[in-house]
N, C-alpha and C positions, 0 to 999 in steps of 0.2 A: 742258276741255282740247281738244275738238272742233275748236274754232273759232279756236286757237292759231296761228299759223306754226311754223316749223320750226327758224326762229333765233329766236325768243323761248320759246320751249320749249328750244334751248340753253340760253338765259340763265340760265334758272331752275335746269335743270339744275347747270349749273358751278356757281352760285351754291349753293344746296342742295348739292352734293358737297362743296367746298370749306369750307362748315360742320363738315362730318361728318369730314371730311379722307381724303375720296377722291378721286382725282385721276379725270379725265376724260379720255377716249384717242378720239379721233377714226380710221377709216380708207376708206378708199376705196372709196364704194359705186357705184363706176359698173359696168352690166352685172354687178350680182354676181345678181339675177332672169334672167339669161340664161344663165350661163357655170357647167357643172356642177361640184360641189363634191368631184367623185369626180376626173372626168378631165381634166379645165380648158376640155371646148368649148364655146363660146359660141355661141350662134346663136337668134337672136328665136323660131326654128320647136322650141326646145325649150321653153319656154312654152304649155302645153297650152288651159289657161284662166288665171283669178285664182290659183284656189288647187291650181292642177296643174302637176307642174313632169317632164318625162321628155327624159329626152335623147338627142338625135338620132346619136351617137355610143359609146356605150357603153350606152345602155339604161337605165340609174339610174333608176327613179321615185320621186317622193319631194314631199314639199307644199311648195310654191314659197317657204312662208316660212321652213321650216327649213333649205331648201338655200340663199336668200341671207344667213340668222343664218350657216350655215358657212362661206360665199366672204367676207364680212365679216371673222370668224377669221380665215381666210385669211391675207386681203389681210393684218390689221394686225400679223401672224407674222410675216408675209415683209418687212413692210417694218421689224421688227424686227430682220431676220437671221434669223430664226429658222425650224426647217423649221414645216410645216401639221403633218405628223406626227409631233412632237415627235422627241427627238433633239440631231444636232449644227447650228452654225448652216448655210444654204443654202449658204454659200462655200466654207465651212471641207472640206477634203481627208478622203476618207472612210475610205482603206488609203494607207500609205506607209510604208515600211519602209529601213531601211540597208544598203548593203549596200559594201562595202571601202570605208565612209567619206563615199558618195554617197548622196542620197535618192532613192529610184527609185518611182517609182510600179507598184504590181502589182496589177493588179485580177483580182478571185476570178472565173472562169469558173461557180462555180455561184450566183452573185447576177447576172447577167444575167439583164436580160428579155428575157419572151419575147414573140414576135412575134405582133401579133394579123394577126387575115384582113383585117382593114378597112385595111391600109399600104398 
């Protein structure tokens, strides 16, 4: 398998899933070795070495392959609609309530974030 490509190890893939009847979900790995899976900064200088991965924004350390398996998740949540942190979909309105017939939006002052030092 060493000496495979990356689209003929698809192939087999699908092929072999599609046997078994699992479907195959492809998502978007660009910069997901760069871009932390905590805070979303990307930047090549958070790449420590191969298998070091700490980021220059938030501090997260963590082994470069587990933190691109999680921006992977990510990515294919989100372009699901769906949040990374389970829950309701990205779009979808989080508090809304009625009020004489009207739908008003009222956001709770104690689920604000807070403010870090680094803004």
């Amino acid at each position: 398998m060493h000496g495979w490509s990356f689209e003929r190890f698809q192939v087999f893939l699908g092929y072999k899933c599609a046997l078994l009847g699992i479907q195959v979900v492809y998502a978007d790995a660009r910069y997901t070795s760069q871009k932390c899976s905590y805070c979303g900064h990307t930047s090549k200088a958070n790449r420590k070495s191969q298998s070091a991965f700490e980021c220059q924004w938030c501090d997260l350390s963590l082994n470069a392959d587990l933190n691109a398996a999680r921006n992977l998740k990510n990515n294919y949540l989100a372009a699901r609609g769906t949040s990374p942190r389970g829950g309701l979909p990205v779009r979808a309105p989080i508090v809304s309530a009625k009020y004489q017939g009207e739908t008003v939006f009222t956001p709770d002052p104690s689920l604000a974030l807070e403010t870090s030092p680094r803004f």
